[in-house]
C-alpha positions, 0 to 999 in steps of 0.5 A: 549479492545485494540481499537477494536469496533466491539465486543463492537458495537455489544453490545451496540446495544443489549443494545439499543435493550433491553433498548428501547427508554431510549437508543434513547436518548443522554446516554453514551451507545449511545455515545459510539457506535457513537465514535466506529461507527466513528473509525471503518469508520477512521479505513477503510478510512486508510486501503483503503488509505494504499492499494491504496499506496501500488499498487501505489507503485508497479506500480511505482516500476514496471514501472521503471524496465527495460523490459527484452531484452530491455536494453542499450549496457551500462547497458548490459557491466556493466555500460561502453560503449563498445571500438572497438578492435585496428586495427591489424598493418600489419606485413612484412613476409621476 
């Protein structure tokens, strides 16, 4: 079994159940639902800690965008501040 406790709890338990009080005892079986017990609760503990970092990365990754509409004039122009248009020299008509 490729670390999966949860079938195997379910087992040890219905030999607890049949084995009676031998299996209250410190028997192997009872030492492996406890170690399974312990790695399914590590195993939670992970998946709460991975959730927890992924919406703290989204909502970092969110802050960080820019609001629609908002944007600078420099990131509106690709990056570059924008020049004012030369002033036209007047021109003699003869």
């Amino acid at each position: 079994m490729k670390n999966e406790c949860e079938p195997a709890l379910d087992e040890f338990r219905k030999y607890a159940q049949l084995a009676g009080p031998v299996a209250a005892t410190e028997s192997p079986a009872l030492k492996l639902q406890r170690e399974c017990e312990t790695i399914l609760d590590e195993n939670r503990k992970a998946l709460e800690a991975a959730r927890e970092m992924q919406k703290a990365a989204e909502e970092k990754k969110a802050a960080a965008k820019p609001k629609e509409g908002t944007a600078a004039p420099a990131e509106e122009n690709g990056g570059a501040a924008p020049t004012p248009a030369p002033k036209p020299e007047p021109v003699e008509v003869p």
